[in-house]
N, C-alpha and C positions, 0 to 999 in steps of 0.2 A: 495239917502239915505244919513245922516249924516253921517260922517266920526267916531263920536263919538257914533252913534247908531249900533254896528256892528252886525250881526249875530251871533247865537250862533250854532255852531257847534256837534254832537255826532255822532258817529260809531259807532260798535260794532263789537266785531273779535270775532271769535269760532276757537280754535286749538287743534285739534284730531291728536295726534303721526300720526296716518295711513295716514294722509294727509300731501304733499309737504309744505303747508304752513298756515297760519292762513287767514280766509275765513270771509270775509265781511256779516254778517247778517242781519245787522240793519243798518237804516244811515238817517240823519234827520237834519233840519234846525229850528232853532227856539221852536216853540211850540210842532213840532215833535221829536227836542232836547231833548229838558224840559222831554217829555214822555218816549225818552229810559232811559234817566238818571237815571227819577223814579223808572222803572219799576227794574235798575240794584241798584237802594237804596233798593229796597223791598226782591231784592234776595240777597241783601249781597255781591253782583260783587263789585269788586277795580273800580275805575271811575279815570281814569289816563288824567289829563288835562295837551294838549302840542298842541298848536293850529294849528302850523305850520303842526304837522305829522296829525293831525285831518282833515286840510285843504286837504291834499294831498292824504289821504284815501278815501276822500268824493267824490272825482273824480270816486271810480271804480265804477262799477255795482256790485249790491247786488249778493251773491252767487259766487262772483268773490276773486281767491287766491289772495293775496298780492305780488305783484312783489318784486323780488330778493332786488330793491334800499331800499327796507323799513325792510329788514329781520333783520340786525341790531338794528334798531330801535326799533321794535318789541318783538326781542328775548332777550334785555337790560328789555321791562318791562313784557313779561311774566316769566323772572327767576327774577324779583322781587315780582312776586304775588305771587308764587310759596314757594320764600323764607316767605314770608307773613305767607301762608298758613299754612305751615312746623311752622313754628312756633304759628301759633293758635292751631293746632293739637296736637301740647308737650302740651300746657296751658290746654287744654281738657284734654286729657289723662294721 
């Protein structure tokens, strides 16, 4: 493959308080990319591009929690979706 043609990447994390940590749902290469990404345009989900933590999530198996090395990384952008949120909620209400 071209150096310049690279793959495209997507995940997808679900994270429920009740659970230890956020849990791999979704996970896709290219045209299976393109389709989570869609499908998280259509529901209004944040689509957070960082290739390196994208790359290293695409390792787990689906249904699999997120190990401890990435909790950091993770809990940096769900308290920013969060604060996102919190703040579309004022603008509604």
């Amino acid at each position: 493959m071209n150096k310049d043609n690279k793959e495209k990447i997507a995940v997808a994390l679900k994270y429920d308080s009740s659970d230890k940590a956020p849990i791999v749902i979704a996970k896709g290469k290219n045209n299976i990319a393109d389709k989570i990404i869609e499908k998280a345009e259509e529901e209004d989900i944040h689509i957070h591009k960082e290739k390196e933590l994208a790359e290293n999530l695409y390792k787990l198996d689906l249904s699999m929690q997120i190990p401890e090395e990435y909790y950091a990384a993770v809990a940096e952008i769900l308290a920013f979706i969060y604060t996102l949120d919190k703040k579309q909620g004022e603008k509604v209400g």
